[in-house]
C-alpha positions in Angstrom: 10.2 -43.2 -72.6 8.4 -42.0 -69.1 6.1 -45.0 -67.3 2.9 -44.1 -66.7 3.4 -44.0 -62.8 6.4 -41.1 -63.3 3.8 -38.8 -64.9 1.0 -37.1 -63.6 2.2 -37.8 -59.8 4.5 -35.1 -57.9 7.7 -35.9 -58.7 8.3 -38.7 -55.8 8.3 -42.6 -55.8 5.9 -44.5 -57.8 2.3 -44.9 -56.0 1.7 -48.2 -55.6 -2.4 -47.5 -55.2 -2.0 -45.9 -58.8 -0.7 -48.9 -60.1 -3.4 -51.3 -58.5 -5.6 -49.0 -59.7 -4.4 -49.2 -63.2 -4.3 -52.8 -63.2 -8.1 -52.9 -61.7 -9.3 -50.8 -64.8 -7.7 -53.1 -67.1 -9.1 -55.9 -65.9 -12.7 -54.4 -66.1 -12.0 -53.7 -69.2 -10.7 -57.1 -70.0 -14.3 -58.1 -68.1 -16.3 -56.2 -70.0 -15.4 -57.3 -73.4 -15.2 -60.8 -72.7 -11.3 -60.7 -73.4 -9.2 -63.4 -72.0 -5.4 -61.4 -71.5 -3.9 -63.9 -74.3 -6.5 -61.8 -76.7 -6.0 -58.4 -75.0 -1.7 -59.7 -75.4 -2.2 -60.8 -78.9 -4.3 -57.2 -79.6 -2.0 -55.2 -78.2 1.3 -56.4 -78.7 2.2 -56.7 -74.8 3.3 -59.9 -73.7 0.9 -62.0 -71.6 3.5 -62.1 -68.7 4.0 -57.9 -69.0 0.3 -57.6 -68.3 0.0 -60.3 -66.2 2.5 -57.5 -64.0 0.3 -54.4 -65.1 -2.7 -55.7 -63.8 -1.4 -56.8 -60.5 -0.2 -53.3 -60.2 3.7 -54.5 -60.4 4.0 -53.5 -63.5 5.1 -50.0 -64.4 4.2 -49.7 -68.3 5.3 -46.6 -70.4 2.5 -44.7 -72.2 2.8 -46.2 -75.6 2.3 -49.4 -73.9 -0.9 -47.8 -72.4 -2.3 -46.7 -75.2 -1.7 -49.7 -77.2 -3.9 -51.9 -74.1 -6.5 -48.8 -74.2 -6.8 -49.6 -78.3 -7.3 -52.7 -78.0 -10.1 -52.8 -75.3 -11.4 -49.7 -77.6 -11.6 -47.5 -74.9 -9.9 -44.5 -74.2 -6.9 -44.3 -72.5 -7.9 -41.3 -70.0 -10.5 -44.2 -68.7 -7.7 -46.0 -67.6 -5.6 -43.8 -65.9 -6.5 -42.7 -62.2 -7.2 -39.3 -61.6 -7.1 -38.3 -65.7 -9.7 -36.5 -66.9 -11.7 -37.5 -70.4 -15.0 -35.1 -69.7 -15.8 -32.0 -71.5 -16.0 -29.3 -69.2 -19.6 -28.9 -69.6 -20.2 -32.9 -68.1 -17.3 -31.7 -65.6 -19.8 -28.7 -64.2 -22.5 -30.6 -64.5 -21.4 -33.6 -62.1 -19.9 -30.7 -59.9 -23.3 -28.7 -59.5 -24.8 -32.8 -58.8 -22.3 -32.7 -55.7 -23.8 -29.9 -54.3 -27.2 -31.2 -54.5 -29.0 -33.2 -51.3 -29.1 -36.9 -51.8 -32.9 -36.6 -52.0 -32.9 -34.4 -54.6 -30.6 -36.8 -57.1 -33.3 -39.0 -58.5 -35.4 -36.3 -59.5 -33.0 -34.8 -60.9 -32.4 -38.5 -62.8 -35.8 -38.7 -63.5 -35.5 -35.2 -65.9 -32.8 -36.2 -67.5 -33.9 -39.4 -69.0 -37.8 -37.9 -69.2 -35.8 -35.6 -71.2 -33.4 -37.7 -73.6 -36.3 -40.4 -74.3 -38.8 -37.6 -75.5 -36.1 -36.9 -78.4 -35.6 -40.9 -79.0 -38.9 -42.0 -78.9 -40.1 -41.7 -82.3 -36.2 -43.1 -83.8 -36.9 -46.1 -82.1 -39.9 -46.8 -83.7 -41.2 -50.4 -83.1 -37.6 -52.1 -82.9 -37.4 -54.5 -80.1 -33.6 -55.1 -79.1 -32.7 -57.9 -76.8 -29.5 -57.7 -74.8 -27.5 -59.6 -72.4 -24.9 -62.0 -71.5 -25.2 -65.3 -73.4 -27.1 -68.2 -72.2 -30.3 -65.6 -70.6 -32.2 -66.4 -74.0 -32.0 -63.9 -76.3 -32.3 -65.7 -79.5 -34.9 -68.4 -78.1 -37.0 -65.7 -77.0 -36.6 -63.3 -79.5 -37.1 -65.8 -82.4 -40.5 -66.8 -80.2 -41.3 -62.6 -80.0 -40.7 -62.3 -83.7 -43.2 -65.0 -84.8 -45.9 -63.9 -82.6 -45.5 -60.2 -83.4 -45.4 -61.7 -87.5 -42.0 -59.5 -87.8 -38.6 -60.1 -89.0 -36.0 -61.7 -86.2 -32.4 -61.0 -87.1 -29.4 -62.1 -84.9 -27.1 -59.6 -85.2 -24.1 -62.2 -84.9 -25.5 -64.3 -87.9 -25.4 -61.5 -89.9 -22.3 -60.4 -89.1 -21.0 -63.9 -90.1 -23.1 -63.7 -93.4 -21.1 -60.1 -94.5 -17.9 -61.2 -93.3 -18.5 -64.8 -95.1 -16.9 -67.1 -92.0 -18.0 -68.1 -88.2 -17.3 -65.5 -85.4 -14.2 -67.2 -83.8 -12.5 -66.8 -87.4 -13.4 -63.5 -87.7 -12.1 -62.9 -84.3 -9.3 -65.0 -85.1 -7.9 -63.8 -88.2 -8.8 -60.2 -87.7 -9.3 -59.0 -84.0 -11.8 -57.6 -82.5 -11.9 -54.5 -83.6 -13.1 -56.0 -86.8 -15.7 -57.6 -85.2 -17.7 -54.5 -83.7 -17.0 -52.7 -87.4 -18.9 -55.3 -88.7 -21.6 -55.3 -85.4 -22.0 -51.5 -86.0 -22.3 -52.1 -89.4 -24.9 -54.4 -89.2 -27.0 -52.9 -86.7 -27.1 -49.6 -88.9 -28.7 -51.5 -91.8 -31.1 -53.3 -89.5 -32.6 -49.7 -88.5 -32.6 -48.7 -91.7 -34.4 -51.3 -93.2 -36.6 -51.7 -90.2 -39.2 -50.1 -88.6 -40.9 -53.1 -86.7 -38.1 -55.8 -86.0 -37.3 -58.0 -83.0 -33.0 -58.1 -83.0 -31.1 -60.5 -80.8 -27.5 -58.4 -79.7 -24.1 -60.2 -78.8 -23.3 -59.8 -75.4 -20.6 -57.5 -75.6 -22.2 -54.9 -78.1 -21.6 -52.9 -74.5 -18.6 -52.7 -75.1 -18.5 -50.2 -77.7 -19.9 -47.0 -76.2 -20.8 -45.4 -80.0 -22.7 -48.9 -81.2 -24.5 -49.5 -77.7 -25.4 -45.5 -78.0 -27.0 -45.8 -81.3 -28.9 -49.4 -79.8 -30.2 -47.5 -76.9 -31.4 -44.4 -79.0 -33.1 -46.4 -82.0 -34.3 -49.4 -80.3 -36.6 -50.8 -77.5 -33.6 -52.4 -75.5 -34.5 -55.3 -73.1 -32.0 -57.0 -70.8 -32.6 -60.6 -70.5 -30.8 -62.1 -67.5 -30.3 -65.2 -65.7 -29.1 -66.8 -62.5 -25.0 -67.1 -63.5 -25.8 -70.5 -62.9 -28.2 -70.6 -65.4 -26.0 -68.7 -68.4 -23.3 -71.0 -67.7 -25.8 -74.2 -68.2 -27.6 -73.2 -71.4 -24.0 -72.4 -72.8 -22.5 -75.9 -71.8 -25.8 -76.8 -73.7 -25.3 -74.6 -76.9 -21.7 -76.1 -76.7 -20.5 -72.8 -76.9 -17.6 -71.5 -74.4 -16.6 -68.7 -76.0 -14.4 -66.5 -74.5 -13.8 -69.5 -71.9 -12.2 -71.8 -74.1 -9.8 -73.8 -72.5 -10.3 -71.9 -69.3 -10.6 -74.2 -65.7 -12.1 -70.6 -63.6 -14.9 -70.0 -66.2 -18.1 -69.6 -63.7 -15.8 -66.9 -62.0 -14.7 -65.3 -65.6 -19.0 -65.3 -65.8 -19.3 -63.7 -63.0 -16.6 -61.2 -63.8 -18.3 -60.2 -67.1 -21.6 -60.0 -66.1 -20.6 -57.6 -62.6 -18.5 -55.9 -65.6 -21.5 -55.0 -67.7 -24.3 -55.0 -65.4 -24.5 -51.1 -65.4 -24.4 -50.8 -69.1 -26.8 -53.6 -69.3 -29.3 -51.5 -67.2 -29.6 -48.4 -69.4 -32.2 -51.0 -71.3 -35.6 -49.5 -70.8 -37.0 -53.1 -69.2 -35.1 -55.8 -67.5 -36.6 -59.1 -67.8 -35.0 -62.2 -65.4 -35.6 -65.8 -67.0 -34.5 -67.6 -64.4 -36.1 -70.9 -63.6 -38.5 -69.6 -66.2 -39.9 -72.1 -68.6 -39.3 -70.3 -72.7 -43.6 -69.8 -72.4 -43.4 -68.1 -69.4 -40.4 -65.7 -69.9 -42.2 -65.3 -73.8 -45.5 -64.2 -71.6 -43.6 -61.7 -69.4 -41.6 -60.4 -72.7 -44.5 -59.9 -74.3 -46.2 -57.9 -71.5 -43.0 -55.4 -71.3 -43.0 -54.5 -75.2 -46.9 -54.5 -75.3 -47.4 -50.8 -74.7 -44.0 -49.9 -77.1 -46.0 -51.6 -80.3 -49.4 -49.5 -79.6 -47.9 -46.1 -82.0 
């Protein structure tokens, strides 16, 4: 079986850039779904140590291997391989005719694109208020709070999913992956549009990490990102007693940090951003409030 590093290169020794850059990707990946690389091992069938190598760029992992990692971050594998190309050819002459543009011009151009993609969501979103973020921002605290004052149903997605799938989360997660786990996610968030038109809804952190269900969040819903100083996240989830995915993990202000740098740009495609940071609940409620004001008014 070829490595990854003997294809797509000419013909001469391995590159070791293309291997650091491999390893980089996965990582992000890794980042971005909250995945520690026991679960990303256990997923994927690779041994801890093999990717340990991979993502240090010593490793030199065949294809299969590849595209087993790339299913289990549920990504595909063209994302993680330097220089391969997973764009139609339309989005490829469209980011070519961008790099011919002036610098001045780009946010204009920007500015049309997403004037022109909300005109066409706007009336699927209805009044749906969707609150995401990494945990420990306030989510559920807020957008219980929201729901009461707007008299409309609240539903966290993640209770739900553990309602369908009739145990906690970490069991799910446990005895059937993660893949399950967005199934469900998508799954639930499909029936919570359909059955709502006005509804405040309370996301996991990593529903960014499935392109297709963060799509359909961003196109059917009011999206808000609630954030917080890193220092703040990791001290309201020492005081939920929840350390998921940092279980057992001595580094896990930097694995924090990692996730949320990970899914910050994904996290900004939200319409509003609002920072609760050193922010009492009744103050961040107030400033919540004043952002979805003008979305209820239709």
């Amino acid at each position: 079986m070829a490595s990854l590093q003997s294809l797509g290169m000419d013909g001469s020794r391995p590159d070791p850039a293309f291997g650091e850059e491999v390893g980089r990707r996965i990582r992000l990946g890794r980042a971005k779904r909250g995945m520690t690389r026991r679960q990303l091992a256990q997923e994927s069938g690779a041994s801890e140590r093999y990717l340990a190598q991979i993502e240090s760029g010593a490793g030199n992992p065949t294809i299969l291997v590849m595209r087993a990692i790339a299913d289990a971050l549920e990504m595909p594998i063209a994302e993680l391989v330097p220089e391969a190309r997973g764009r139609s050819s339309a989005l490829d002459r469209i980011v070519g005719l961008l790099g011919q543009l002036p610098p001045d011009e780009l946010p204009a151009i920007a500015e049309l694109i997403e004037t022109h993609s909300g005109r066409a969501a706007a009336a699927d979103r209805a009044q749906r208020i969707a609150l995401v973020g990494l945990r420990g921002a306030g989510k559920s605290t807020l957008g219980r709070n929201l729901a009461d004052k707007l008299d409309c149903p609240f539903v966290e997605l993640n209770r739900m999913i553990e309602q369908e799938y009739g145990a906690s989360l970490p069991m799910l997660i446990e005895m059937s992956g993660l893949a399950t786990f967005r199934r469900y996610e998508r799954a639930c968030l499909e029936r919570v549009i359909a059955d709502h038109g006005r509804v405040v809804i309370a996301t996991a952190g990593g529903i960014v990490s499935n392109p297709e269900t963060y799509a359909l969040l961003l196109r059917r819903t009011h999206a808000v990102w609630v954030i917080a100083k890193p220092e703040e996240h990791m001290s309201r989830v020492m005081q939920q007693g929840d350390f998921r995915p940092m279980a057992k993990n001595r580094e896990a202000m930097a694995d924090l940090v990692a996730i949320l740098e990970a899914r910050k740009a994904d996290y900004a495609r939200a319409e509003a951003k609002l920072d609760t940071s050193g922010a009492t609940v009744e103050q961040s409620l107030a400033k919540l409030n004043k952002i979805v004001s003008p979305w209820l008014k239709n």
